[in-house]
N, C-alpha and C positions, 0 to 999 in steps of 0.2 A: 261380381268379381269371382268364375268358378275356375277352377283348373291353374293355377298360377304355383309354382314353384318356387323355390330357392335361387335356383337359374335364371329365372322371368326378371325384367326391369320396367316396373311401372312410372312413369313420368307423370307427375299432376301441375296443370297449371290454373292458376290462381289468379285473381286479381278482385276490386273490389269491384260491388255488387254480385258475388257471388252467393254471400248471403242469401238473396232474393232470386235469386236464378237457380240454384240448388235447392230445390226442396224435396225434404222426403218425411213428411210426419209424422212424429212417436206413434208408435201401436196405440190406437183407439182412440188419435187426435185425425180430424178431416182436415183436409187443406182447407175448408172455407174459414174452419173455427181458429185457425193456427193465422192464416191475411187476417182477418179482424184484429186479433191480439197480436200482431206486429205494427199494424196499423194506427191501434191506441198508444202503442209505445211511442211511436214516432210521433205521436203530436201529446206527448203527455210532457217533454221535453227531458227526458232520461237521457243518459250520455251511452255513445254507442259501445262503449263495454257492457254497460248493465243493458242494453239490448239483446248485444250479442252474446249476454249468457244466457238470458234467457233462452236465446235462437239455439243453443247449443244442446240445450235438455228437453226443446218440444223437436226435438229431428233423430232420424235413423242412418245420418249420413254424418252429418257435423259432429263438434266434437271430438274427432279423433275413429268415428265410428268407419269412414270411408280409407284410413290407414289400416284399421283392424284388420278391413274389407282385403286390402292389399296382400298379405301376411301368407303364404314365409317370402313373396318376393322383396327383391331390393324395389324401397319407392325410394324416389326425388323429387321434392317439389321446387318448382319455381314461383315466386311469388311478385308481383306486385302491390305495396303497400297503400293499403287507400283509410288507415288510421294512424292515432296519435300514437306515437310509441313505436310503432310498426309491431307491435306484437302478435305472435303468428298465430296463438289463440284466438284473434281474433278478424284477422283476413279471412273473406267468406266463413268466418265460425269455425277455423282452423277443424277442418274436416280430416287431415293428417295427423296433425300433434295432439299430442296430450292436453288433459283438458283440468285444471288443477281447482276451480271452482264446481259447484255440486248444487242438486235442486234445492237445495236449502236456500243456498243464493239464490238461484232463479226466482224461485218464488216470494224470497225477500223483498228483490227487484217489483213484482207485479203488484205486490199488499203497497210498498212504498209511493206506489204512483196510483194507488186507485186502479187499476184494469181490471173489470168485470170478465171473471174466468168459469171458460165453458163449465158442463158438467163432466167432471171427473178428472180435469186438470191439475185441481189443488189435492185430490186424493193421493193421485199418481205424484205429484210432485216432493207431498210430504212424506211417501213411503220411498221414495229413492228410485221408486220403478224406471224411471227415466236415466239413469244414471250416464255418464258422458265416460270418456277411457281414461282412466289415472296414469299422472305421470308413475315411472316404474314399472308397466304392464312390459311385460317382455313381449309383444309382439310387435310395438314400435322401437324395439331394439333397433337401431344400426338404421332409421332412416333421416333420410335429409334435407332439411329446410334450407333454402335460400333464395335471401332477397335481389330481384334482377333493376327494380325501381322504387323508389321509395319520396314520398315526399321533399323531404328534406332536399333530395336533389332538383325537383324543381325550384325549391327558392336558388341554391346554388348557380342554378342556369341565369334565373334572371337576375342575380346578383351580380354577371357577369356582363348584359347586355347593360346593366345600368352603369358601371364602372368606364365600360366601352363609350358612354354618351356623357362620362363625364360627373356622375352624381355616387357618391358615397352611398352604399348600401349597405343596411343594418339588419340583419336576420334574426327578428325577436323569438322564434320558436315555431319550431315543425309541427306544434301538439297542441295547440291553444283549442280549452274546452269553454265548455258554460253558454251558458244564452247570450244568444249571435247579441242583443241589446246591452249587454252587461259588458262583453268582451268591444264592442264600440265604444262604449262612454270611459272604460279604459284608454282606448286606441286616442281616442280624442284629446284625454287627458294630456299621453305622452304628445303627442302632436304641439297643445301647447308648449310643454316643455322646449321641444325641438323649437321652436318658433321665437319663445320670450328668452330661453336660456344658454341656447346649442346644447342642450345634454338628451338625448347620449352622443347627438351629433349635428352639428351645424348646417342649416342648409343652402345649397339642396344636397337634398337624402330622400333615400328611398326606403322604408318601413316597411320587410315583408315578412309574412307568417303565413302558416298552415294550421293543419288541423282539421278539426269537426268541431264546429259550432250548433249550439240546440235550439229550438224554437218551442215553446210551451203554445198550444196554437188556441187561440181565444176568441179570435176572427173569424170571418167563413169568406176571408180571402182566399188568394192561390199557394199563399207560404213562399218558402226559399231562405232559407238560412243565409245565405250571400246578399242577398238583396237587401232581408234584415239589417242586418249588419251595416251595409250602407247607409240606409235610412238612416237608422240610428246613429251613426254616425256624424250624417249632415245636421240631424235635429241638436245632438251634443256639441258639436261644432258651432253651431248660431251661423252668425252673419258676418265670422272670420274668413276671411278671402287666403287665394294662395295655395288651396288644398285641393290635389287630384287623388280620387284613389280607385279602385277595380277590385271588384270581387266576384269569385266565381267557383263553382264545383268544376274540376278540372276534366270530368266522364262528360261534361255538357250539358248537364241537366241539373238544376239546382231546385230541390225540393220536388211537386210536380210538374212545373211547364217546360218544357221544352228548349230550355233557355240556359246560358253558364252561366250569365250572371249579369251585373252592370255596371258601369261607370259613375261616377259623383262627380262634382266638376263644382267649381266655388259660385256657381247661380244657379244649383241644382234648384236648393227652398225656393229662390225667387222666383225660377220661371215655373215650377210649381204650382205657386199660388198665383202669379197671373194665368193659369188654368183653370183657376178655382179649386184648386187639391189642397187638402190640409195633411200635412205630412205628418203630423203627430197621429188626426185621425185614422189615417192607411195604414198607420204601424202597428195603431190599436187592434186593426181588423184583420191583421196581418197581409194585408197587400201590396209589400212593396212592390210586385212584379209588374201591376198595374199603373202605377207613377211613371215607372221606367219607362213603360213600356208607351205610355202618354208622350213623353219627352223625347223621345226616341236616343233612349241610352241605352239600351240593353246590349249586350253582350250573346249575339249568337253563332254557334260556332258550329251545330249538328255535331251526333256523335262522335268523339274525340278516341275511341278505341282505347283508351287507358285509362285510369283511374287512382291519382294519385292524391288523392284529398280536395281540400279546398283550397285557394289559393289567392291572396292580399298582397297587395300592396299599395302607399298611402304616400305620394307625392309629394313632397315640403319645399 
C-alpha cells in the first residue's frame, strides 16, 4: 500500500476464511513453518480466538498490520462474520483493527496445547519482536468497521422458515464453543427436556445455534466438526425416536472434505450398524464423514460464497 493519501478511500472486504487466504509471515517465519503450526492448532482442539491470536503475531498483514498499511487514507471495512461474538479481532485475524492481545498470549496459546515451535518462533515471540498494532495507535484513528452478515442472522432466517411451517423456534446462541462432542451431549441433554418436559418449549420446535465447535483430533479419520457433532449426538441420543437434526459449516466445507455437513434422522445408529459401522468406533477415529457418507446423508452444497459460522438445528 504506497502512495495513499488523506484524500484516498480504501475499502477492505472481509469475510471468513480469510485467515487462511491472507497470508503474509512475520520476518524470519516461512510459510511452510507458519501451515504446520496452524495445522497443529486446528487439530489440537484450541478454540478459534486462541488460534487467531496466535495467527495475529506469526503475520505482517493481520493484526491490525494491513490498517497501519492503509494510513493517512480513510479505510472502511465491510465484514462478514464467520465467529462467535462476531468480534472484529478476529475475522480473517482483524487485519484492520486493533489488536488488544500480545505475544505473550500467543505463545501462551502454543505451550498450552503442546505445538512444537519452529526455530526461533518462541524467541521472537518472547521478546515482543512480533508485536500486532495496540488499540490507541493514532493511525487507526477514524477508521470503520462494519458488519454486512453475521451469524446470528442466519439462525434469524431459518427461525423464520420454521415459524412459516408451523413449528416454534428456539435460538439457543450464535457463539456456542467447546468440543463439537461435549456441546452434543449437551444438545441431547436439552432435547430430552424438550421431549419429557416441554421446557424451554413444547414440541414441535425447532433448536438452533451457531458458533465454532472444536475437535481434539485423535483419529486418522477425515474430521468435520459438524458431522462430530452429529454423531455424537445420535450416540447421546440412544435409540430415542422423533429427532431430526443438520449440521453444517455454512462456506460448505466442514473440516477437510468437501462437504457442509449432514443430516441425523431417528434410524441414523440403526442403519448404521446394519452396515456393520460402529458409531462410537468412527467417533473415536474421528470419522464422521465416512458414516454419512455410507448412508448417504451428507449434506453437499459446493462452495456457498459466504461464511457465516456453523449452523444447527435439532428437530423435536
Amino acid at each position: 500500500m504506497q502512495g495513499l493519501g488523506s484524500d484516498d478511500l480504501v475499502l477492505c472486504l472481509l469475510s471468513g476464511g480469510g485467515s487462511a487466504l491472507l497470508p503474509l509471515p512475520a520476518e524470519g517465519l516461512s510459510l511452510e513453518d507458519k501451515q504446520a503450526l496452524t495445522r497443529a492448532l486446528l487439530r489440537s482442539g484450541a478454540a478459534i480466538g486462541e488460534i487467531n491470536t496466535v495467527r495475529r503475531h506469526l503475520s505482517r498483514i493481520k493484526g491490525g498490520r494491513l490498517g497501519v498499511a492503509c494510513h493517512p487514507a480513510r479505510l472502511v471495512t465491510l465484514a462478514i462474520s464467520d465467529v462467535p461474538g462476531d468480534a472484529a479481532i478476529d475475522i480473517a485475524s482483524g487485519p484492520t483493527v486493533a489488536d488488544p492481545t500480545t505475544c505473550a498470549d500467543a505463545l501462551a496459546v502454543l505451550e498450552r496445547y503442546g505445538i512444537a515451535l519452529p526455530s526461533g518462533v518462541r524467541a521472537a515471540l518472547r521478546a515482543g519482536a512480533w508485536e500486532s498494532v495496540k488499540p490507541g495507535d493514532p493511525r487507526l484513528a477514524g477508521t470503520e468497521f462494519r458488519l454486512v452478515a453475521t451469524p446470528q442472522a442466519s439462525l434469524e432466517a431459518a427461525a423464520r422458515v420454521a415459524r412459516a411451517a408451523g413449528v416454534r423456534p428456539v435460538i439457543l446462541s450464535d457463539r456456542l464453543e467447546g468440543e463439537a462432542r461435549d456441546v452434543a451431549r449437551d444438545m441431547a441433554a436439552l432435547a430430552r427436556r424438550v421431549v419429557e418436559r416441554g421446557e424451554p418449549c413444547a414440541p414441535p420446535c425447532l433448536l438452533l445455534s451457531g458458533g465454532e465447535t472444536t475437535v481434539t483430533v485423535r483419529g486418522d479419520g477425515v474430521g468435520g466438526r459438524n458431522v462430530e457433532f452429529l454423531l455424537a449426538l445420535g450416540i447421546a441420543l440412544g435409540p430415542r425416536g422423533g429427532v431430526h437434526a443438520i449440521a453444517g459449516d455454512t462456506d460448505g466445507v466442514d473440516g477437510m472434505a468437501p462437504v457442509a455437513g449432514a443430516v441425523l434422522r431417528p434410524d441414523t445408529l440403526a442403519r448404521a450398524a446394519a452396515l456393520g459401522l460402529d458409531p462410537q468406533a468412527v467417533l473415536d477415529s474421528n470419522d464422521a464423514h465416512t458414516l454419512f457418507a455410507r448412508l448417504g446423508d451428507q449434506v453437499v452444497t459446493g462452495p456457498t460464497l459466504t461464511n457465516v459460522n456453523d449452523f444447527r438445528a435439532v428437530l423435536l
